[in-house]
TORMARPA-776068 format. One record per residue: residue in one letter; z, y, x of N, C-alpha, C in turn. Coordinates in steps of 0.05 Angstrom, whole numbers, plus 32768, in hexadecimal, padded with zeros to 4 digits. Each point is the difference from the previous one (the first is absolute). Layout:
// residues N
aZYXZYXZYX...
// end
This chain:
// residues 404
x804885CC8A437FE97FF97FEF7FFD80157FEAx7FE780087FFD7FFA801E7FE97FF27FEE7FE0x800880007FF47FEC7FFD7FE67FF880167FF1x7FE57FFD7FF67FFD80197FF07FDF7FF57FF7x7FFF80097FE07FF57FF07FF27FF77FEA8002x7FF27FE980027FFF7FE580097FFC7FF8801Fx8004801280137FFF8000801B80197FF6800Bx80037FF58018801C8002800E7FF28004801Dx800D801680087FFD8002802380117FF9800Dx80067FE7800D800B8001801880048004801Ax800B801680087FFE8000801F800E7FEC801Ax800D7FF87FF880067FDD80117FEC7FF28003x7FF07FFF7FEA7FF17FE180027FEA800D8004x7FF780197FFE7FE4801080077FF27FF97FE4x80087FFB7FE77FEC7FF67FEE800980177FEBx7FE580007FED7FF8800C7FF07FF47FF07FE4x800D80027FEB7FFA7FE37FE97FFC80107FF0x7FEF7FFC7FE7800080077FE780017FE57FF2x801580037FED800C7FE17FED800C7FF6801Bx7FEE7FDF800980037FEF80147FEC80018008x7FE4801480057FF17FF7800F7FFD80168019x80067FF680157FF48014801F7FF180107FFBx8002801E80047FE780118004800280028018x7FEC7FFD80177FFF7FFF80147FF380218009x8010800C800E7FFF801E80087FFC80018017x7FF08010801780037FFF801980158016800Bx800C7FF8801D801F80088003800480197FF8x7FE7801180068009801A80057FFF800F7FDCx7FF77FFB7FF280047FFE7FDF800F7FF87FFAx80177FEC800A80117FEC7FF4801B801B8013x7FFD800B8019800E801080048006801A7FEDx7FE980097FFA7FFE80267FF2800B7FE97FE7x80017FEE7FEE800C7FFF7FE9801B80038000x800F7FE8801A80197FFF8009800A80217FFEx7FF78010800C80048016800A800580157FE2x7FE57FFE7FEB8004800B7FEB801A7FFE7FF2x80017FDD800180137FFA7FE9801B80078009x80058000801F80258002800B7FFC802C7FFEx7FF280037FFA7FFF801B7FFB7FFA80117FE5x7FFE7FED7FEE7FFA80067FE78006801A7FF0x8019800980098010800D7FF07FF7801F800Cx7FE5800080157FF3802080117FE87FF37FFBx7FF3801F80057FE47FFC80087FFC7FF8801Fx7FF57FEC800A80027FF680177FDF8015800Fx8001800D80137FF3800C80087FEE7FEA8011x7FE2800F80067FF17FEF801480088004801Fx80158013800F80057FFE801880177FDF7FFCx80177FFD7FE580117FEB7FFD7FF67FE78005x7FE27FFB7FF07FEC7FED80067FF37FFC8015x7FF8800E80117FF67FFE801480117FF58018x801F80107FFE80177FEF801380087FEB7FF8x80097FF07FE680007FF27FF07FE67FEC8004x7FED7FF880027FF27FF47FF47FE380028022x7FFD8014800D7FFA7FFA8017800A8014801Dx80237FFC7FF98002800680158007801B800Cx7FF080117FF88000801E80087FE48007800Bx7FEA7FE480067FE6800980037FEE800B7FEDx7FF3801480097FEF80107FF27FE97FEE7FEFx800180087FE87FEA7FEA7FF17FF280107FEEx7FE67FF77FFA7FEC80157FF4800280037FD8x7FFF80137FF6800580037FDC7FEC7FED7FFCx7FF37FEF80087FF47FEA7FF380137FEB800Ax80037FF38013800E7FF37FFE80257FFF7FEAx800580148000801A80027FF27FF180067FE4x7FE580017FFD800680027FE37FEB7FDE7FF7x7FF67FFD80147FFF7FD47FFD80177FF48001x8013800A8007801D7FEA80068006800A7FE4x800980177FF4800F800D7FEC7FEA7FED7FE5x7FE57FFB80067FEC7FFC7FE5800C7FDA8000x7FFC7FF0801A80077FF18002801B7FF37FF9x8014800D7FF9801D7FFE7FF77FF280047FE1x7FFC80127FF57FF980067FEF7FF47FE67FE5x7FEE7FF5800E7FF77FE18004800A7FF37FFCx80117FF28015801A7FF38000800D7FF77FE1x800B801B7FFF801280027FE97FF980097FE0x7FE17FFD80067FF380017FDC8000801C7FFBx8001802080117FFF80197FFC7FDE7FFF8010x7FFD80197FF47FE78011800580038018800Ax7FF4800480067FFE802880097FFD80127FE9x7FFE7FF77FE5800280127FEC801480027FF0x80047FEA7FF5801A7FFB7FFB801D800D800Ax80057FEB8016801080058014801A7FF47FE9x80057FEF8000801B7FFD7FF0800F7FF38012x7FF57FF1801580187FFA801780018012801Ax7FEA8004800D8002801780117FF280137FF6x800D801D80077FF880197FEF7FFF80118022x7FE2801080017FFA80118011800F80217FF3x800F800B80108002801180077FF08019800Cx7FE5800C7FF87FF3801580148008800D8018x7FFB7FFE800F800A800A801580277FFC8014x80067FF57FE880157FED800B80097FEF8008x7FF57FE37FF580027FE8800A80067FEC7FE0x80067FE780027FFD7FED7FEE801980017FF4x800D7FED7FE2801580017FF67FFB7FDE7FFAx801B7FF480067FFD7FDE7FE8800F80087FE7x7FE77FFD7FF38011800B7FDB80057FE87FEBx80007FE2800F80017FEF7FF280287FF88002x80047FFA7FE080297FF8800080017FE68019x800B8001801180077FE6801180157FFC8007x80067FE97FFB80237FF97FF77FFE7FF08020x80127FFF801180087FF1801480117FE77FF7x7FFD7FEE8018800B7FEC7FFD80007FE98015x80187FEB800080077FF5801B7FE77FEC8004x7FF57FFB80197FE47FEF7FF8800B7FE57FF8x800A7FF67FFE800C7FEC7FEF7FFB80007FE4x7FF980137FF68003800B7FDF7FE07FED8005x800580037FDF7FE87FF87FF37FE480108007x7FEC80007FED7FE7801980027FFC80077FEBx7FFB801680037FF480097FE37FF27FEE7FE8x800480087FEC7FF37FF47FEC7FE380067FFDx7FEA7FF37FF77FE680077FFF7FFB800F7FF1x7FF1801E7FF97FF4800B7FE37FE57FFB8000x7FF780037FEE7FE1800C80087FF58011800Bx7FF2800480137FF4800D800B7FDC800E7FF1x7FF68004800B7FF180267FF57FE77FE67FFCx7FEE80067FF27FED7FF57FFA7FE97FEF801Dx7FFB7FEA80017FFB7FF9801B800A80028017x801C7FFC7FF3800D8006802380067FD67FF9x80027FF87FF47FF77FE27FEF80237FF58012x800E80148009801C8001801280037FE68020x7FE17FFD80057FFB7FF28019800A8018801Dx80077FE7800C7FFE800C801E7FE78013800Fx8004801D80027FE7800F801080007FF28018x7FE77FF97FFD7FF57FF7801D8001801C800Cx800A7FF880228008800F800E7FF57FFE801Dx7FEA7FF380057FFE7FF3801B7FDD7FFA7FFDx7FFA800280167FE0800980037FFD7FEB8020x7FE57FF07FFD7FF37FF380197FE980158007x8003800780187FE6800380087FF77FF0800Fx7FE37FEF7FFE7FF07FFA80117FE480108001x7FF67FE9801A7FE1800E800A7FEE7FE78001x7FE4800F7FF27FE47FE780077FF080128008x7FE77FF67FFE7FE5800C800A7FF17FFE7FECx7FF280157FF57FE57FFF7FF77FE67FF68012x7FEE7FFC7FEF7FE37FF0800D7FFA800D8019x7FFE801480007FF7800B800E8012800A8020x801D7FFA7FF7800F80018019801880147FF7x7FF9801C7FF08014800A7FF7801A7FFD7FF9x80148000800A802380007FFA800580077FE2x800E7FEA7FF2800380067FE680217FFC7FFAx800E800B7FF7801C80027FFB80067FFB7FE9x80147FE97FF8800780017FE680177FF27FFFx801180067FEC80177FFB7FEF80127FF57FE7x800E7FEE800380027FE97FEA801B800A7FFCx80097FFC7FDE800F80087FFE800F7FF67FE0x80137FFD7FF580057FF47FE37FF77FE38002x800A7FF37FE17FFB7FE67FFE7FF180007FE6x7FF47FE37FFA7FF280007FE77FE47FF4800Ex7FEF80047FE57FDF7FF97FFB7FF48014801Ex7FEC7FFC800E7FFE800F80137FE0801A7FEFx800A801280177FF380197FF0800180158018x7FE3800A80047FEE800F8012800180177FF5x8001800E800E7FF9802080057FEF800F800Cx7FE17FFE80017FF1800780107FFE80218014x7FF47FF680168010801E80097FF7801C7FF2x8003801580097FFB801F7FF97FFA80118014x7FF8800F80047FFE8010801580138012800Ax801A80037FF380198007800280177FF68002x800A7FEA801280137FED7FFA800A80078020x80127FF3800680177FF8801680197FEA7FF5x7FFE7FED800A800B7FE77FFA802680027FFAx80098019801780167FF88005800680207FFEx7FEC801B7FF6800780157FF8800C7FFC7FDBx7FEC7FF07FFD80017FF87FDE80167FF07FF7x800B7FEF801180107FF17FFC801A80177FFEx8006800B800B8011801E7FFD7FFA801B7FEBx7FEA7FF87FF57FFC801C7FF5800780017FE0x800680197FFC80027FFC7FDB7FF57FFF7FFBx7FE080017FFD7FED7FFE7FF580017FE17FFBx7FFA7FF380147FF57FE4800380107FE48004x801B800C800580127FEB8006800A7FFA7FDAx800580137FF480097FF27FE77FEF7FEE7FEDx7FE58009800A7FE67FEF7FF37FFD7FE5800Dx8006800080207FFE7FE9800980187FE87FF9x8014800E7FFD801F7FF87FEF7FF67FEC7FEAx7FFC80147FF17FFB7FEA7FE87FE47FF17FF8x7FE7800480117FF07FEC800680107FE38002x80158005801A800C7FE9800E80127FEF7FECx800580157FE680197FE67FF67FEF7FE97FF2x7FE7800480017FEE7FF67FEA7FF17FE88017x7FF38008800F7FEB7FFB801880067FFC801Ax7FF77FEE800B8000800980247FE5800A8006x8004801B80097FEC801580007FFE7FF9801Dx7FE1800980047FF67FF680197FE580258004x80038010800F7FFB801B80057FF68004801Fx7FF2801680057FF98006801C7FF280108001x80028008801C7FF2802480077FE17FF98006x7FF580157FF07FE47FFC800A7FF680068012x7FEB7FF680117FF88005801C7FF680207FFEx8015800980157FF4801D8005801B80157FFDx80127FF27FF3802280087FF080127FF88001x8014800A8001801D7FE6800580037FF48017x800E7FE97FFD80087FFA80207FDF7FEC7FFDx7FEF80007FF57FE57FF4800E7FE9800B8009x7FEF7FF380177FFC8013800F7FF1801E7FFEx7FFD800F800D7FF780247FFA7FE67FFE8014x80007FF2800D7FE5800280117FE47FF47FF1x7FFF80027FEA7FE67FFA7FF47FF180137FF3x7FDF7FF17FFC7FEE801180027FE77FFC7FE0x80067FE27FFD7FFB7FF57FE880147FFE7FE6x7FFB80157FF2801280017FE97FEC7FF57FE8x7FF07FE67FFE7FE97FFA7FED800D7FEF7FE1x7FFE7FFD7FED800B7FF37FEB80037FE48007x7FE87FF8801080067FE6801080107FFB800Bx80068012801580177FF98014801980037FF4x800480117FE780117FFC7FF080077FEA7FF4x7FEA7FF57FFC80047FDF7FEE80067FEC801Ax7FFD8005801080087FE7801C801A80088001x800280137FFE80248010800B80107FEA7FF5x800080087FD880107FF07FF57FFB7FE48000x7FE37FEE800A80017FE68002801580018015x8001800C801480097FF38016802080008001x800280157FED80237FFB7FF8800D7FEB7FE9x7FE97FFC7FEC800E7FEC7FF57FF77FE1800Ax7FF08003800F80037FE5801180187FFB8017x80078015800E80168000800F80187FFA7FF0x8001800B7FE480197FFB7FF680057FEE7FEAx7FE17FE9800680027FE18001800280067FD9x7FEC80137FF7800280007FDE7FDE7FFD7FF8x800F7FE87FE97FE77FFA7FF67FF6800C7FE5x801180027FF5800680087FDC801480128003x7FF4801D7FF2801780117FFB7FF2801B7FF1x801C800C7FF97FE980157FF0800080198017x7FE880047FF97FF38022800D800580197FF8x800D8010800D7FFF801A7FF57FF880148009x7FEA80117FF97FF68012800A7FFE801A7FFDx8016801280098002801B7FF87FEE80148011x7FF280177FEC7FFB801680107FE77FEF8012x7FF0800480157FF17FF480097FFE7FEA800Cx80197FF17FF380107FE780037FEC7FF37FEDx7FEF80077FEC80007FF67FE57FDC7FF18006x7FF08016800E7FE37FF780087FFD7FE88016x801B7FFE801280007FEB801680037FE97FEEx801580057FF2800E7FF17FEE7FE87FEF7FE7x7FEA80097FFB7FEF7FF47FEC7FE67FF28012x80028012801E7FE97FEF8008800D7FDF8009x80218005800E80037FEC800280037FE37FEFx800E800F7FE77FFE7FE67FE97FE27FF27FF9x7FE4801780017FF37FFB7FF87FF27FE5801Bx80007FFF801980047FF9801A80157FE17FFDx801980027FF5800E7FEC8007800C7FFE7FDDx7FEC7FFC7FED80177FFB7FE880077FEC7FFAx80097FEC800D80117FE28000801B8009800Fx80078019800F801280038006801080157FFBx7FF9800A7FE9800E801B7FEE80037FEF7FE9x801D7FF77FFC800580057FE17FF680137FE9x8011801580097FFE801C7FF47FFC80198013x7FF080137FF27FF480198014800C80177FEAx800C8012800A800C80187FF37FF280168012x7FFB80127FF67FFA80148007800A801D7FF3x800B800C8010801080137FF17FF980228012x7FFC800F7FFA7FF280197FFF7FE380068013x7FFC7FE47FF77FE37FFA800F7FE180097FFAx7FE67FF980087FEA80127FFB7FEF7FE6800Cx7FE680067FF17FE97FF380097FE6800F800Ex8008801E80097FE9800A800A8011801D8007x7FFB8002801D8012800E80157FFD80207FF6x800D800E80088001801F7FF57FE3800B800Cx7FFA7FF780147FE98013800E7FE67FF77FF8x7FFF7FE87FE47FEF7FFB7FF97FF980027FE3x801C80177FF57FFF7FFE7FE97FF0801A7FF6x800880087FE47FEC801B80028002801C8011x7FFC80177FFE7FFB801080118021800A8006x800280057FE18020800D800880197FED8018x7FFA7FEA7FF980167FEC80067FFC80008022x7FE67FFD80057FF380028018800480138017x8001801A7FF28007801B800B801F8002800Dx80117FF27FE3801980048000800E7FEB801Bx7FED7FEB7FFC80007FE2801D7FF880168018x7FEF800C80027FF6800E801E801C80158008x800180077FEB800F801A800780247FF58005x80077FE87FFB801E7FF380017FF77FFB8025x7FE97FF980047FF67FEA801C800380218012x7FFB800E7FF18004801D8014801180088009x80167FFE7FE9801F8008800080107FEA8010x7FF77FE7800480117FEE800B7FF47FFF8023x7FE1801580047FFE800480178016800B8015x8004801B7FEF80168011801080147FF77FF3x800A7FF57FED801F7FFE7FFA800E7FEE7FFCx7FF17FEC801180117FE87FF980197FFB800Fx80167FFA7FF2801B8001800D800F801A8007x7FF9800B7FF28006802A8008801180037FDFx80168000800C8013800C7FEB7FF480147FF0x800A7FFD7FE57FF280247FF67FD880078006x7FF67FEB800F7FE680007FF17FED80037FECx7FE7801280047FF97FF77FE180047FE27FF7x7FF17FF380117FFD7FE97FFB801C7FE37FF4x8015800E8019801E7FF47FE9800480057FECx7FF6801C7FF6800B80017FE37FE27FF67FF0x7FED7FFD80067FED7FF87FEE800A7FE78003x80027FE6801180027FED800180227FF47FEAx80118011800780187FF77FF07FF97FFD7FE2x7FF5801D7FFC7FF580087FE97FF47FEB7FF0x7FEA7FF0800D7FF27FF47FF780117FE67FF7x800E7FF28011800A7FE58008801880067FF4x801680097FFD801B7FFE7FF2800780227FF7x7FF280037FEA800480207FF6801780057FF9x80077FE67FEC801F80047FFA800E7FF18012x80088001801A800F7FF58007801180188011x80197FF88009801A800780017FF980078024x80118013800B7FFB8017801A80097FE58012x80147FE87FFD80037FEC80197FDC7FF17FFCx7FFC7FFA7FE97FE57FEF7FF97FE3800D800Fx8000801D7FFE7FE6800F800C80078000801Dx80168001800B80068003801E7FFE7FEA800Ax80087FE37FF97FFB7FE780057FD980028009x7FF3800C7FF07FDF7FFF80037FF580108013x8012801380087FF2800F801B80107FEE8013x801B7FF8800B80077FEF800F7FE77FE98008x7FFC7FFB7FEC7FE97FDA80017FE380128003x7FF1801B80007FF080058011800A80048016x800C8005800F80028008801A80017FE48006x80137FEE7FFD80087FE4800C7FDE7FE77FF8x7FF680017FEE7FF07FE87FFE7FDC800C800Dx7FF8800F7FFF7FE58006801280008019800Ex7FEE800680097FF48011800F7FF080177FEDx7FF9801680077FEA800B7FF27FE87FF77FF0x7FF27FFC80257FE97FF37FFD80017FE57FF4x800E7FF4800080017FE47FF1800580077FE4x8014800F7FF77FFC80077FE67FEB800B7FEDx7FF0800F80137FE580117FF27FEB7FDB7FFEx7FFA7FF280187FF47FEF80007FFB7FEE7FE1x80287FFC800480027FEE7FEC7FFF80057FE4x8003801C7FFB8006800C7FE67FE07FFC7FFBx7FE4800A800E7FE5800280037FF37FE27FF3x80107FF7800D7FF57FD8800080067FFD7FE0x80167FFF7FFB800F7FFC7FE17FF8800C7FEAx7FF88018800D7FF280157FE87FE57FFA7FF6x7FED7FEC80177FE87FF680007FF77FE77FF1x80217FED7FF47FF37FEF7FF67FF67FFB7FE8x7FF47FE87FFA7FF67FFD7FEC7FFB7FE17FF5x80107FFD7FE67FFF7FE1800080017FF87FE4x7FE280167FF17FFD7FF77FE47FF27FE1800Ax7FF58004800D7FEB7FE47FFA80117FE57FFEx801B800E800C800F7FE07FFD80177FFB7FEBx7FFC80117FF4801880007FF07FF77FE87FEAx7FE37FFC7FF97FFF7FF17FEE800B7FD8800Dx7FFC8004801980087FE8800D801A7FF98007x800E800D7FF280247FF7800180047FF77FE7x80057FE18009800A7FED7FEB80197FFC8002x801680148003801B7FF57FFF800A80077FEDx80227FFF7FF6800180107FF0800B80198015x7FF680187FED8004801D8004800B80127FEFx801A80108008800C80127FF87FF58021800Bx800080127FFA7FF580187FFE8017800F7FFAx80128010801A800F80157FF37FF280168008x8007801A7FEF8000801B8010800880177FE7x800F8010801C800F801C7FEB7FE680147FF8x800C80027FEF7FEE80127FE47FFF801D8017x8007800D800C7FFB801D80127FFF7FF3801Fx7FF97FEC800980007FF7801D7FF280118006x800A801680187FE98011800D7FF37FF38017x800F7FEC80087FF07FF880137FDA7FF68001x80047FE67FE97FEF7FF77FEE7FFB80047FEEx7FE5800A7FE5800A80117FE380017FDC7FEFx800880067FEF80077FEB7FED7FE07FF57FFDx7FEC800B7FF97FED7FF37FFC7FF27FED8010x80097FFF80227FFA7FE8800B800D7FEA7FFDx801F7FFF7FF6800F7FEE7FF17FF37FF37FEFx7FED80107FE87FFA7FFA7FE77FDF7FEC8008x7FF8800B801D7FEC7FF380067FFE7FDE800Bx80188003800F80117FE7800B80017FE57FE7x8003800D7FF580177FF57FDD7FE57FF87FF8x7FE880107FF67FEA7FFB7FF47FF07FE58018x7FFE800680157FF27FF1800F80017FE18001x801A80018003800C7FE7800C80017FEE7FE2x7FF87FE5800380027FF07FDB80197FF78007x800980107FDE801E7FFA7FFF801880088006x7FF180108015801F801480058011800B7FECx801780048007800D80117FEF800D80188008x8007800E7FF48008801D80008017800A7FFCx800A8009800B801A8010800380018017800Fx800980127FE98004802580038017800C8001x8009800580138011800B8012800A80257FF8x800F80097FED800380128003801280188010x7FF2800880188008800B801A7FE88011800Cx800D801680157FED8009800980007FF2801Bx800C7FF880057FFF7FF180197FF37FEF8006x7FEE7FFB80217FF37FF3800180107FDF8010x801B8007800A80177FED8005801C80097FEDx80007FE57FF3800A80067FE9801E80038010x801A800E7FF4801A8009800880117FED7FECx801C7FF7800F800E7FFE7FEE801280057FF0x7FFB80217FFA800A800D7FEF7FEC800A7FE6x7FE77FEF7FFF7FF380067FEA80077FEC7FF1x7FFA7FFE7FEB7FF87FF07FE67FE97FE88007x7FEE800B800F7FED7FF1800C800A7FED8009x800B8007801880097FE1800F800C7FEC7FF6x80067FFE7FE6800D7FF57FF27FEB7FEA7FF2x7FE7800E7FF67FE17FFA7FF77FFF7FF2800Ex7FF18006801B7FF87FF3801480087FE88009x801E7FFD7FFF80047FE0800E80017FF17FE7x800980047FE780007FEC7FE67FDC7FFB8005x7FF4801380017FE87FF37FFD7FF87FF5801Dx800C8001800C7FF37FF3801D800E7FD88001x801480057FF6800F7FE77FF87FF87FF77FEAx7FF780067FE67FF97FF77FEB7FE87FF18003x7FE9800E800D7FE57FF68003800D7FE88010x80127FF880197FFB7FEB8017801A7FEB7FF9x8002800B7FE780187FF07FF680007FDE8004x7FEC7FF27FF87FF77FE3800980087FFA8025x7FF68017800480007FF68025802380088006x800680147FFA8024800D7FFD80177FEE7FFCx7FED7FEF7FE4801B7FF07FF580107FF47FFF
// end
């Protein structure tokens, strides 16, 4: 048995505790830790992990760097940090945390505190996927996950259910959604594991998408959250069903699509739809680096590689130009005055995705909203900013009544 700061790993019993509560790890994460920690004292190379941990089969730098982000997780480290596993460039990983052995008979570690919102709960570790149908017939995919008040995530035009659930980007955000919430998520028609053979990408069929998933997953009351073009589905539907939104968050969201904004914004929308003609999923593209650029500027070389991985895996080209076209088109001042829930408003002060002033339009529109300013360039916040830190106090503070 390994202890090292409020953790104990056992490899007998296959468990993984922080204080006394289970973090539930999937095997092959719960292996590369085993592996770090009986090796502590080297840098453990990625060929050691790969025999170690699967075998001697060939596995792709995304995957070893989702297993490596996912340990990471686990054990309350980050990719910036790194105070329990430390990357090596071009070498391989190190466990840099003191871990004292001991007979599993021994006791467990003593509890400390843990890092601000880590609140020292069990990381949910474990993901449902199911399948419904939209109105229209379309295959809709979605995913339940954490415990708590229940809480939606409307889709995006960029998602994969079970790429994200692995990725650094999105797995540590979905992490701590879960210690709070049972988050309820899904790929939008056209993306992800739901289906690619479609032809209607309309704001409507958007709004059936998500009826048809939170009726499958049997929710009546819960809060909404709507990121990124998550945020316009997200207000027509409250405005549509507001007896069944608690609370509606919207966080780097917009009320009137890029291709409808002024000339510049418009140009800058045609000319991304150009670049994602020829380059979508093309390493070293213009279009990868405009797109990283835009979406996680400051983020870390496993964080930007995670985002070309999830183009190639969640659409097609043509489905991507479609869908990016559709999203860029909408428009939903007229409704903003008809959301009577309560409403939170985040967004980072440099979001390149969205500029702050459709935030400020959101905020103005809606009676009552409130406001929260995000300082980041990022348009998915990391958790090595300062931000992320913002973000869930105020995502928990506002739903604190429904949380409690």
């Amino acid at each position: 048995m390994y202890r090292f700061l409020d953790f104990t790993l056992d490899p007998k019993r296959l468990e993984l505790r922080r204080a006394d509560a289970l973090v539930e790890v999937e095997p092959q994460v719960f292996s590369l830790l085993i592996c770090l920690v009986e090796n502590r004292e080297r840098v453990v190379t990625k060929d050691d992990l790969v025999e170690a941990v699967w075998n001697g089969r060939i596995v792709s730098e995304a995957t070893m760097s989702s297993r490596i982000s996912a340990a990471r997780a686990a054990v309350g480290d980050d990719g910036k940090t790194q105070a329990v596993i430390k990357t090596f460039p071009r070498r391989g990983f190190r466990f840099m945390a003191d871990v004292e052995e001991a007979d599993t008979g021994a006791g467990r570690a003593t509890s400390r505190p843990g890092r601000a919102g880590d609140r020292n709960a069990a990381v949910p570790q474990t993901q449902k996927i199911r399948f419904c149908r939209s109105e229209d017939g379309t295959q809709i995919a979605y995913a339940t996950t954490g415990a708590g008040p229940s809480f939606v995530r409307t889709g995006t035009w960029l998602t994969h259910l079970e790429h994200d659930w692995h990725s650094p980007v999105w797995r540590p955000f979905l992490d701590e959604l879960g210690r709070t919430f049972a988050v309820t998520r899904y790929d939008q028609r056209g993306n992800g594991l739901s289906d690619w053979s479609v032809d209607n990408f309309s704001l409507e069929q958007f709004i059936d998408d998500l009826e048809a998933v939170v009726d499958a997953a049997g929710l009546d009351d819960f809060v909404l959250y709507g990121t990124s073009q998550g945020a316009p589905i997200a207000i027509a539907y409250t405005a549509r069903h507001p007896h069944r939104v608690s609370h509606l968050i919207l966080h780097g969201g917009y009320c009137v699509g890029r291709l409808l904004r002024d000339t510049a914004e418009r140009e800058q929308g045609e000319a991304l739809l150009t670049l994602m003609r020829y380059g979508w999923g093309k390493e070293g593209s213009p279009f990868i680096k405009a797109f990283t650029a835009n979406y996680i500027p400051a983020g870390n070389e496993e964080q930007t590689q995670s985002l070309v991985e999830l183009q190639n895996r969640t659409t097609s080209p043509g489905n991507a130009v479609k869908l990016r076209t559709a999203v860029d088109s909408f428009d939903v001042t007229d409704l903003l005055e008809q959301v009577r829930v309560p409403t939170l408003i985040i967004h980072a002060r440099n979001d390149g995705v969205h500029p702050l002033d459709q935030g400020r339009k959101l905020a103005a529109g809606i009676p009552g909203a409130e406001f929260v300013l995000l300082e980041s360039p990022n348009h998915a916040i990391l958790p090595q900013e300062p931000a992320w830190h913002t973000l869930f106090e105020a995502i928990r503070g506002f739903v604190a009544p429904a949380a409690g």
